[in-house]
RODO-2510 file (C-alpha; in nm, 4 decimals, decimal comma):
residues 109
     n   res          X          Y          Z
     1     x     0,0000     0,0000     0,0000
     2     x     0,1588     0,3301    -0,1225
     3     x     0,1992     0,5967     0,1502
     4     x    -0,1043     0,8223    -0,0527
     5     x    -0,3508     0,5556    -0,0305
     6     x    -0,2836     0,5166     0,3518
     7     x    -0,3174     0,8673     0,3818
     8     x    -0,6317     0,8593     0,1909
     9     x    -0,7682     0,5636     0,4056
    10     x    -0,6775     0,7485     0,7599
    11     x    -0,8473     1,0768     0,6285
    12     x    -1,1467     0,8536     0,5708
    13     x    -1,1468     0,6643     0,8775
    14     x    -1,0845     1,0386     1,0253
    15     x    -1,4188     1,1689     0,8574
    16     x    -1,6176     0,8318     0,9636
    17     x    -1,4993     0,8587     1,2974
    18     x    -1,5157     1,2610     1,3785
    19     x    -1,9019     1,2274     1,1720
    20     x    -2,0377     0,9693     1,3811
    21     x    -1,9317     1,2031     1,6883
    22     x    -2,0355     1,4830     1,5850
    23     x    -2,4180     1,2854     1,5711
    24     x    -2,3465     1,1085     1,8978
    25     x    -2,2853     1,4429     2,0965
    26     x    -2,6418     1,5876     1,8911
    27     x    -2,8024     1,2899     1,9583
    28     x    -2,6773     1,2886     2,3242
    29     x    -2,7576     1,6750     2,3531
    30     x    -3,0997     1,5957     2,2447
    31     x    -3,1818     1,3683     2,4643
    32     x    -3,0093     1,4191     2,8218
    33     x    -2,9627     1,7866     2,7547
    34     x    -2,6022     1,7674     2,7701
    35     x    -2,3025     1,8747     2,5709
    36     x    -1,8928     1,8465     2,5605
    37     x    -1,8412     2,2653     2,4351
    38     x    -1,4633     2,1196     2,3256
    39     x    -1,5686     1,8308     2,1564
    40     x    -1,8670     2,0606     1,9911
    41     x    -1,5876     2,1811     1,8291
    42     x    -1,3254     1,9671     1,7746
    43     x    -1,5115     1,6889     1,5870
    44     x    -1,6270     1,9047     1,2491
    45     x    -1,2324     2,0557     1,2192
    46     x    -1,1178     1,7012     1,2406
    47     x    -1,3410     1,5559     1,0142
    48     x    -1,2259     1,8540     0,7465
    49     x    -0,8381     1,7338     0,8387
    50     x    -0,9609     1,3932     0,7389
    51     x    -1,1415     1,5585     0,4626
    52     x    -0,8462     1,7407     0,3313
    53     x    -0,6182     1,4135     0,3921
    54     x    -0,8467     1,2205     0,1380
    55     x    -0,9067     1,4569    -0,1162
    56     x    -0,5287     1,5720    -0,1349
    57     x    -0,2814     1,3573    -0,0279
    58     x     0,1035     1,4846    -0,0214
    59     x     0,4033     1,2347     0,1485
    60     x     0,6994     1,3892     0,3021
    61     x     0,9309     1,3675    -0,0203
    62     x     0,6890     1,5885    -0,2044
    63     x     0,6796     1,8292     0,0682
    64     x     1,0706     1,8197     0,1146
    65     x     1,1378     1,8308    -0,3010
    66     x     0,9051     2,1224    -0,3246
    67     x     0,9015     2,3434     0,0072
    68     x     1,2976     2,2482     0,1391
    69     x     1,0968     2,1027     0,4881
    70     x     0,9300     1,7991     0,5793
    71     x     0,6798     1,9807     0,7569
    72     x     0,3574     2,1670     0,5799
    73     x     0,3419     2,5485     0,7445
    74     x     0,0373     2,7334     0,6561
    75     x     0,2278     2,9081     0,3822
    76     x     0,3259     2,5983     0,2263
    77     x    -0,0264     2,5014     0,1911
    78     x    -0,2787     2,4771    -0,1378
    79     x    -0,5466     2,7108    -0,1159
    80     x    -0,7980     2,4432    -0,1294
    81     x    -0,6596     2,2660     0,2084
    82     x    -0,6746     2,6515     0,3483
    83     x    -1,0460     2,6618     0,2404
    84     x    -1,1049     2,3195     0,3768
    85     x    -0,9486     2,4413     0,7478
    86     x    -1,1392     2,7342     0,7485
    87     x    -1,4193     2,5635     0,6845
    88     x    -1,3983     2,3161     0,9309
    89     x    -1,2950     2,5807     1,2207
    90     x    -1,6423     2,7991     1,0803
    91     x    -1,8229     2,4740     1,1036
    92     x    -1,6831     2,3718     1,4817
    93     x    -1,7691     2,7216     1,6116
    94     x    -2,1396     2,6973     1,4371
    95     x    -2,1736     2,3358     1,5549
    96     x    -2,0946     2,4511     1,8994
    97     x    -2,2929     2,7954     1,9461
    98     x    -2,6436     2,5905     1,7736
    99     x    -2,5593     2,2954     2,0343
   100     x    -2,4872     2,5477     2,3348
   101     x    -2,7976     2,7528     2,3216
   102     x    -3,0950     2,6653     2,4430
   103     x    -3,2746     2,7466     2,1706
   104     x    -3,2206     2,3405     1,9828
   105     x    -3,3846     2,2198     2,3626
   106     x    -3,6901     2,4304     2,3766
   107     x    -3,7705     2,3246     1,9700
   108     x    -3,6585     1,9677     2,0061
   109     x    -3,8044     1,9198     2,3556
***
């Protein structure tokens, strides 16, 4: 297995993993009227790390042939992995202020 396609697969099993937590903690706010504020908004940025792992893959030669480092800096990044962070830190903060007001518990309940 090349080291893209085990990239790919942990980005996927990231996404599959960080998803299903992200509906445990609204299924689990829902019903016992409980949430985890960090994990609110942990779970949706991870799942877009694990979406940007999938969609572009880079190993540590191409980083170190290109960039001169074996480590990706923000400036070093594609603008699409930027979008997908940004993203993912927009959707974390949204998850997290629609799951910490009350307002989801007085519809839902």
């Amino acid at each position: 297995m090349s080291k893209k396609s085990m990239q790919r697969l942990i980005g996927l099993l990231m996404m599959v993993i960080c998803g299903a937590e992200i509906i445990h903690g609204w299924h689990y706010a829902l019903t016992n009227a409980v949430y985890w504020p960090k994990v609110s908004v942990l779970m949706p940025v991870c799942a877009a790390i694990g979406l940007a792992m999938f969609l572009f893959p880079m190993s540590k030669e191409e980083c170190f042939a290109k960039y001169g480092s074996e480590q990706l800096g923000w400036s070093h990044m594609r603008i699409e992995l930027k979008v997908i962070l940004v993203a993912g830190l927009i959707a974390g903060f949204a998850n997290w202020a629609f799951i910490g007001s009350g307002f989801i518990f007085a519809v839902f309940n």
